[in-house]
N, C-alpha and C positions, 0 to 999 in steps of 0.2 A: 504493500500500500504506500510505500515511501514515496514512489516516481509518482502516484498517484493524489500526494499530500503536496508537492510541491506545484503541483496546476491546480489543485481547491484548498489550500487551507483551511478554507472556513466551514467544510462541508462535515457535519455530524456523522453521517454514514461510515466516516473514512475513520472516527471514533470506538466502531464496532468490532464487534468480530463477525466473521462471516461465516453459517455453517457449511459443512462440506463433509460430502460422505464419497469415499475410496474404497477401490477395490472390491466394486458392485461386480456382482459375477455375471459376466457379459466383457464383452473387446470390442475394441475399435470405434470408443465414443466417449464423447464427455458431452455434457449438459448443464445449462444453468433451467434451473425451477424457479419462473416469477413468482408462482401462488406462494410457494414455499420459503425464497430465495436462497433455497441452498446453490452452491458448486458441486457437483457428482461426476465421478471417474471413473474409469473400466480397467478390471485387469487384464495383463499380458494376455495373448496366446500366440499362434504361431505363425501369424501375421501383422503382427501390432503392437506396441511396447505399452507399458500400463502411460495409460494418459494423466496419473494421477506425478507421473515421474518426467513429465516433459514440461517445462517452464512456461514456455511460450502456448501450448496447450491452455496449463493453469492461468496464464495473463488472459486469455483471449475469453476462458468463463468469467474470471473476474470482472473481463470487462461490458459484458453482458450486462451484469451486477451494478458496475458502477454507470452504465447508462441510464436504468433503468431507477436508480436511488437520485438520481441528477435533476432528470426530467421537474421543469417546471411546471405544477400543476394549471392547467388550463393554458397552457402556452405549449409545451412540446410533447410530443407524442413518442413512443416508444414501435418504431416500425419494425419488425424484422429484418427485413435485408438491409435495411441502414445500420443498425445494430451488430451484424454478422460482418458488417465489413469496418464501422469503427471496433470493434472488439481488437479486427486482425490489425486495422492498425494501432494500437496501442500494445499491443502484442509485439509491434516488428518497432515499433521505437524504443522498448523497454531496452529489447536485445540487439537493437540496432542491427536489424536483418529483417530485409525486405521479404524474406525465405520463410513463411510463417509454417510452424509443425514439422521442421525437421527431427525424422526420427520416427515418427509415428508408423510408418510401415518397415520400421527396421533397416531405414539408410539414410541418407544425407540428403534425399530429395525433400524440397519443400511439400507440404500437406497442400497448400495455397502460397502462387509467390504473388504479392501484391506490385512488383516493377516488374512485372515478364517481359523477357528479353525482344520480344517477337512481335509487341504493339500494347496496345492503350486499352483497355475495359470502357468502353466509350454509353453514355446514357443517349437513345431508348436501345441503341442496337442491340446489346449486350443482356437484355435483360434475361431471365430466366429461373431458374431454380436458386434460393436467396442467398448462399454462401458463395455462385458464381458475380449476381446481380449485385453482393457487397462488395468484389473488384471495384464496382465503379470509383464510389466513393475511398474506399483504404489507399487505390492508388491516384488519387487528385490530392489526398494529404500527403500520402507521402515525395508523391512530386511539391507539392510546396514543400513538405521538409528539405528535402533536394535542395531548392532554389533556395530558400531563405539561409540555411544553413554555405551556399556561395556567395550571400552577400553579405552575410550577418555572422560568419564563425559558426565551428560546430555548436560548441554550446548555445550562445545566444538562437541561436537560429533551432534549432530544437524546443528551446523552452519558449519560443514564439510559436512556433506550431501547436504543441500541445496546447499553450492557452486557448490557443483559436480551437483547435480542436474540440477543450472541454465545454468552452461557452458556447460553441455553436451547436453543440449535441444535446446542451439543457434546452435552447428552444426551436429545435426543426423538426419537421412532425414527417418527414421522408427525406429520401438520398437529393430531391432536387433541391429544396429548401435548407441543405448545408451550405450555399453556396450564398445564398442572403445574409443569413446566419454569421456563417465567418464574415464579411462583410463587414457586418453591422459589429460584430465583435471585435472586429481590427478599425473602426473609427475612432479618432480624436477630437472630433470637433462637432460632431451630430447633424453632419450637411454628409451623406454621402455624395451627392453630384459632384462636388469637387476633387470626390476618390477618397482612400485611406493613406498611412504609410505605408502597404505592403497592396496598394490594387492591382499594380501589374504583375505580381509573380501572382497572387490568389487568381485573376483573369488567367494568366498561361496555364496554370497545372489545374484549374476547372477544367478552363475552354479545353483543353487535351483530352477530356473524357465526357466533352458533350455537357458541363453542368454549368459553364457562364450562362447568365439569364441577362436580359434587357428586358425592360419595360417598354412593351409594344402599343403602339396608340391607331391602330388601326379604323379607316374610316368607315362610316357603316353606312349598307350599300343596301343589305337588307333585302326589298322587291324596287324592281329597278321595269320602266316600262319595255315593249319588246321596241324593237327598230330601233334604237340607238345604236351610233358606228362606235361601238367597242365600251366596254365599261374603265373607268380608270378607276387601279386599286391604288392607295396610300397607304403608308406606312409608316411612322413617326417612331422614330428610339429613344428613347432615355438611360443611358448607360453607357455610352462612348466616353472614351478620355482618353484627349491629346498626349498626354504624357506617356501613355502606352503606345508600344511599337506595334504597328499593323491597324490600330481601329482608325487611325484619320485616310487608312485606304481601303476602308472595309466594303464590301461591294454586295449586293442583294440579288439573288433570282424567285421569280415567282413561277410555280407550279400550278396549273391548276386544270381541271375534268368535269367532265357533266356527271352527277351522283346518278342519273337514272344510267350512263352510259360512260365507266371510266375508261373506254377503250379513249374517248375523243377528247384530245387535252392539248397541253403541251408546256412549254417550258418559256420562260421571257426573261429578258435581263432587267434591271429595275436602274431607272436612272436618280440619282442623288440631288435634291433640288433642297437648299436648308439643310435640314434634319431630317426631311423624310424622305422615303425612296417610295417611284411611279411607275407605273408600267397600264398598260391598258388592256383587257384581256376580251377578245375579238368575239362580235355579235354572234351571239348565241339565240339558236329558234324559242320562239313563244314557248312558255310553259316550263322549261328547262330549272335545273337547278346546279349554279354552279359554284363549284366548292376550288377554294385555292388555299395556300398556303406560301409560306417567304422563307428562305434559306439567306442569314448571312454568312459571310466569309470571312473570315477575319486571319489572314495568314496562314499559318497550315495549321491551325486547329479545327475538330469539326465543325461543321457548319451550324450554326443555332437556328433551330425553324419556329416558327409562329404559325399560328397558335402553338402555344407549348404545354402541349397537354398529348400525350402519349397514347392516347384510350380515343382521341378525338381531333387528328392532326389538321384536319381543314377548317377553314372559315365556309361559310355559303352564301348565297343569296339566292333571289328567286327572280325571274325572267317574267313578267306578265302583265295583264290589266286586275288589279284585285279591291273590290270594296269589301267594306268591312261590315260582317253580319252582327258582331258582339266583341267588345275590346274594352278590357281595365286596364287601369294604371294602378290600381289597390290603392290609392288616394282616398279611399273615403273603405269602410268594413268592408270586406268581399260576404259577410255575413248578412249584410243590409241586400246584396243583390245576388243570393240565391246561393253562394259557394257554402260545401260545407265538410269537415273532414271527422276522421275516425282509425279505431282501432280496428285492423282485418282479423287478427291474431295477434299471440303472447298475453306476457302475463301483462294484468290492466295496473296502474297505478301511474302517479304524479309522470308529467312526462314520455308515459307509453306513446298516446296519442299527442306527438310535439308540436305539428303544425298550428305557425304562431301569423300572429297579423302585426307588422309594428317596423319599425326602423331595424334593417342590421346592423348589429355589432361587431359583428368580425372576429368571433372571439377565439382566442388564440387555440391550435388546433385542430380548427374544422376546416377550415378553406373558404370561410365563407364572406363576402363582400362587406366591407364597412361601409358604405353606400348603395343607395338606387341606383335602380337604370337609371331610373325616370322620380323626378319629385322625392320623395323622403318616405314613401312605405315601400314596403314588400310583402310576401304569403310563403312560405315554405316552414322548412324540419328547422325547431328549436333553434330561433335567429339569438338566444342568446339571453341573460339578464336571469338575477333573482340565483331560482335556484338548479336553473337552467345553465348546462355548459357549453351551447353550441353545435353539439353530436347530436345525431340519433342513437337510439338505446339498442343494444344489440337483441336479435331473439323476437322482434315484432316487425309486424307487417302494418302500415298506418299508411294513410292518403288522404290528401286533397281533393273534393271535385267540385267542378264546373257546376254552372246551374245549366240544365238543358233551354238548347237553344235551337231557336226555328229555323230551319235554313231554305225555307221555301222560295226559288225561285233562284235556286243554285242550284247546278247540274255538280260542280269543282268547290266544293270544300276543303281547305286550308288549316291546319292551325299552327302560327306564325306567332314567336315570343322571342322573349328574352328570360337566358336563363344564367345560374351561377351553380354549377352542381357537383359536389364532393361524394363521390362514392368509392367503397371498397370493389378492388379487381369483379366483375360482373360473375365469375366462379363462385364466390362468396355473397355477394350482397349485388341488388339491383334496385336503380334507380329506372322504374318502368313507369309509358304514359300508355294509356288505353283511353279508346274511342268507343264507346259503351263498352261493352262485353270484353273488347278485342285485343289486343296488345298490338301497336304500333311502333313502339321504339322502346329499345333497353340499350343499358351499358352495356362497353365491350369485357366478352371474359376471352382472356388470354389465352385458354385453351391450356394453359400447364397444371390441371389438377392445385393438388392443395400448395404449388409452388407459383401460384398466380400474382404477378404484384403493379398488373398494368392498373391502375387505379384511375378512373376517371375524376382527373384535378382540373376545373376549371380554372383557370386564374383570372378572367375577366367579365365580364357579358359577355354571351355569346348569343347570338341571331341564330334561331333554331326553325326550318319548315317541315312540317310533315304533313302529308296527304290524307286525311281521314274518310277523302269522297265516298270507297268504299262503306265505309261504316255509319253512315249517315242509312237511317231506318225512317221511312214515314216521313223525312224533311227533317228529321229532330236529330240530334247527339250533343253528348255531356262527355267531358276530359277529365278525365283521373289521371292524377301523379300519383306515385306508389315509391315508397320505400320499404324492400323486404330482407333486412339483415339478418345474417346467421349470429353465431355468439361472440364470434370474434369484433375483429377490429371494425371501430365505428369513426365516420366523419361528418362533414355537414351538412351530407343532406341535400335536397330540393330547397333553391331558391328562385322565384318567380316573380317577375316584371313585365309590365306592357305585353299582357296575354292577351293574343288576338284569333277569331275566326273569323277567317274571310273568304269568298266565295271568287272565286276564279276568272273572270270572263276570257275564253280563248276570243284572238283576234282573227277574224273571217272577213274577210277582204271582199263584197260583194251582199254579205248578207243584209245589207240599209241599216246597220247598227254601225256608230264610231265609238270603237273602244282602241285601248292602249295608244298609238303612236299613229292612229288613223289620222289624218285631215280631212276627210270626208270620208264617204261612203252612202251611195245612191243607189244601189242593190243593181238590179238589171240595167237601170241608166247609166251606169259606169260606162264611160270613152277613152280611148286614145285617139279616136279624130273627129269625135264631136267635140264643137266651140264650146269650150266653157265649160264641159264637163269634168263632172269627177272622175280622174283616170284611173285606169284598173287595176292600180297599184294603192287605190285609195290615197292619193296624193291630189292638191289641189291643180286646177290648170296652172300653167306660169310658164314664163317663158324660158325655151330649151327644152320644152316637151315633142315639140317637133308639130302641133298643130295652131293655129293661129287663131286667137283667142281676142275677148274684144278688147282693146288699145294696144294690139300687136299691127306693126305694116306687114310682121313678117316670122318665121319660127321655122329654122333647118337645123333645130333637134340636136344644135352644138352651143357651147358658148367660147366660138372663136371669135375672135374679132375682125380678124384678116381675112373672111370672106364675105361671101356676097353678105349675109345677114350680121349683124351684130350682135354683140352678148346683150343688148339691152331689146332686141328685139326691131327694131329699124333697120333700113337697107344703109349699104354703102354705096355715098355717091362717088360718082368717078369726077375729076378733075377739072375733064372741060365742058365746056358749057355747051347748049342744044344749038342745033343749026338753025338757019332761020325758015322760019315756017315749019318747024320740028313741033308739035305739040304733044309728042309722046315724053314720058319722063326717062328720063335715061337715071338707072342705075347699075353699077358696076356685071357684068353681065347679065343684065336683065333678070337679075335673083329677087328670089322672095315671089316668084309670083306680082311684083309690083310695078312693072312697065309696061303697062296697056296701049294698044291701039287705039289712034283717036275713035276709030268710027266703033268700040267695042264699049269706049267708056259713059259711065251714068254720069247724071251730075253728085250725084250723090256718093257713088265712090270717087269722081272728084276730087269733092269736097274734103273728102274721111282724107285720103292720101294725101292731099296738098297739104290738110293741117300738118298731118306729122312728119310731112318731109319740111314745112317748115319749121318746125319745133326743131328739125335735126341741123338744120343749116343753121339757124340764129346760133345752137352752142357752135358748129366749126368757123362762123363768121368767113364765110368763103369771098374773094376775091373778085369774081366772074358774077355776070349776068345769073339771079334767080329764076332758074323754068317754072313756067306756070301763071 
């Protein structure tokens, strides 16, 4: 406990004794027991040396222990694979060996080496079974021990790490959130934007395993009309600093696919304008939902993407004409207009049933938002306060629902929100929404059995569509949120903002309805060479249509200027003037249809022509004799 006495002095725990039971009949394991807190070791046999007799073994239970006694109550959380990988490293600083459990199978090879010679334990790629998934983390500490200990001296630079190390393990509730943690542990002055003293080695030995974070300010695009040439996405950071090598040439690409169809996508560079990088991602058909995501670069560490949430990598939006059938802000009770929640299952008491109506609190964690989307309330799982800690409780199944709503006179029902949602790996617990009866969307489970640790961590609002058309019965359907935790680990839950249902209109180019990006629409009177008409493109006439419309002399379907017709619609006159006794109008090849025969012309068209050939000659103020 000594190495451990001098990064806490002040900590009680390190005051105790710790129980510990050796020499359980069984090989080839040790364990730390939370319920219990003991240390427990296995005897030799003929694969395996007694774990009770390896140091680094014994350091790596203990450090379970001392994670576990550290954690600040309602601020940090005790994750497994965060834990399995600070244990190793404290383990490989004690003995100063990145080689953690040499011995254990009776030779000099490491158990786990946390610097493998052959590359980086990188976060989401890496993820897995949790003693593989604690790489991440053991080796981004012990790369900054590395680094600090090159610029700081062995000793000093050690006993820098450790500090970060222990203060950022009391409050980060997973392996991504050590990396704010130390951060915040390594400030001076309580401004992080300006950096710490140690931001660019903690930025390198993250960024090397995928765990630097920026603060992403993405702009929200949400539902977007159809016939726009191309959507522009932004991208705003918070977290660059000039004093680091590579972030003043950090460069962005944007990925992004239609969710009904990810074959169709593709990739863009993102240009740097200020602080935020743009890229514009190319018109997509009616109805479509398109989902992207941003990759920065920042030198040869890996790339950080946004959203940065692992269980949920894209942003969306939605492609259409949509009103809205039923939409709150939770600004006033969602209890006053029809929502109502409960208990599905588990045992009943204070808190089973959490869904709360009020301001979040964000309380330490849960994951969950210290502000609205929208205005200052919200509706989800225990926002927090009293004797409430933010979690949902493990072992119950609770939900929020809608008040049913009429959707008559919509064929395409929508439900279109904002949400903020902290759930455990979808293997274990799920955060599900149903559309009466039905289930329409769940968290992702990783698919690795009880070694599941993709946890869907929102970290901002996020614009969420789902299609409920199906499930609409008789014109009516009601939305349930659903949180169904097993006994283990719990987080924050369903948070819900600017909940909307909206009804669809597809754009039909002909049907006499203007919806989305129409400018008209005249059903079967649609033209492309009737005057004046709405053309079949539901576009208004104007000139460059190619038909000549009223206050056009003339329309050849270009907007060139150098020929017979001009971009504004007028003919070009030619230079010289008319012969004598010429009463025909001379224009530059007789274009436009506008140089008549005398014996063909009315007075009337005349008239129309001479106004606006004189309208065309007063602006070139020409030289020569006016015909006409």
């Amino acid at each position: 406990m000594d190495h451990a006495r001098v990064m806490a002095p002040s900590l009680p725990y390190l005051e105790t004794s710790v129980p510990t039971n050796v020499n359980i009949n069984d090989a080839c394991n040790a364990f730390y027991n939370p319920q219990s807190g003991t240390l427990n070791f296995y005897l030799e046999d003929e694969n395996c040396n007694n774990t009770a007799r390896l140091a680094d073994v014994v350091y790596h239970e203990f450090g379970h222990s001392l994670h576990a006694q550290s954690i600040i109550l309602g601020v940090g959380v005790f994750d497994g694979a965060a834990s399995e990988g600070l244990s190793d490293y404290l383990a490989a600083t004690i003995t100063n060996d990145s080689g953690m459990g040499r011995g254990f199978f009776k030779s000099d090879l490491p158990l786990r080496d946390i610097d493998p010679p052959d590359g980086e334990h990188v976060w989401p790629d890496d993820i897995g079974e949790i003693h593989y998934t604690g790489l991440i983390i053991s080796g981004a500490l012990w790369d900054l021990r590395k680094l600090l200990i090159a610029e700081q001296g062995q000793s000093q630079g050690v006993a820098t790490t450790d500090t970060l190390y222990f203060q950022a393990m009391r409050r980060a509730v997973d392996i991504p959130t050590m990396y704010f943690e130390v951060l915040a542990a390594d400030d001076d002055d309580g401004d992080l934007a300006n950096g710490t003293p140690n931001v660019c080695a903690i930025n390198e030995a993250f960024g090397a395993h995928g765990l630097r974070r920026m603060m992403a300010l993405p702009n929200a695009l949400e539902t977007q009309p159809p016939g726009l040439e191309g959507y522009q996405v932004t991208l705003g950071l918070v977290g660059l600093y000039a004093q680091c090598p590579g972030d003043p040439s950090a460069t962005a690409e944007l990925t992004w696919r239609l969710r009904e169809d990810t074959e169709v996508g593709g990739s863009l560079p993102m240009t740097l304008e200020g602080t935020s990088y743009r890229a514009v991602i190319p018109t997509q058909p009616d109805g479509s939902v398109v989902q992207y995501q941003v990759a920065i670069s920042l030198g040869t560490a890996p790339s950080l993407a946004y959203p940065a949430n692992a269980a949920d990598p894209f942003y969306e939006f939605f492609i259409g004409h949509v009103e809205p059938i039923y939409c709150t802000d939770f600004e006033t009770d969602p209890a006053d207009d029809g929502w109502t929640h409960g208990l599905t299952s588990g045992q009943a008491g204070e808190g089973a049933d959490d869904w709360q109506w009020g301001a979040p609190l964000g309380m330490g964690g849960s994951g969950d938002p210290r502000e609205a989307h929208s205005g200052d309330k919200v509706f989800g799982n225990d926002l927090g306060g009293g004797n409430y800690n933010g979690m949902y409780q493990n072992s119950k199944v609770n939900y929020g629902l809608s008040p049913t709503v009429d959707t008559t006179g919509y064929d395409h029902v929508r439900l279109q929100y904002r949400r903020w949602l902290n759930v455990e790996d979808g293997h274990f617990d799920q955060g599900n929404i149903y559309a009466g009866d039905l289930l329409v969307w769940t968290n992702l489970d990783s698919d690795q059995d009880d070694q599941s640790t993709v946890h869907h961590r929102d970290r901002e609002w996020r614009f969420h569509d789902v299609d409920v058309s199906d499930q609409v019965v008789d014109d009516q359907v009601a939305i349930k949120f659903e949180i169904d935790s097993d006994q283990g680990l719990t987080l924050g839950g369903w948070t819900l903002d600017d909940v909307c249902l909206v009804g669809w209109i597809p754009t039909v180019c002909g049907d006499g309805v203007i919806t989305g990006m129409e400018q008209c629409d005249d059903g079967e009177q649609n033209s492309d060479t009737e005057p004046d008409a709405c053309r079949n493109d539901c576009t208004a006439a104007n000139c460059g249509d190619g038909t000549v419309d009223s206050g056009e002399a003339c329309d050849d379907g270009n907007l060139v200027d150098d020929d017979d017709c001009r971009t504004d619609c007028t003919p070009t006159l030619t230079d010289d003037p008319p012969s004598e006794g010429d009463d025909s109008f001379i224009v530059a090849g007789g274009g436009c249809g506008c140089a008549l025969a005398a014996g063909d012309r009315s007075t009337g068209g005349l008239s129309l022509l001479a106004l606006a050939l004189a309208a065309t000659l007063r602006r070139r103020r020409p030289t020569g004799p006016i015909p006409g």
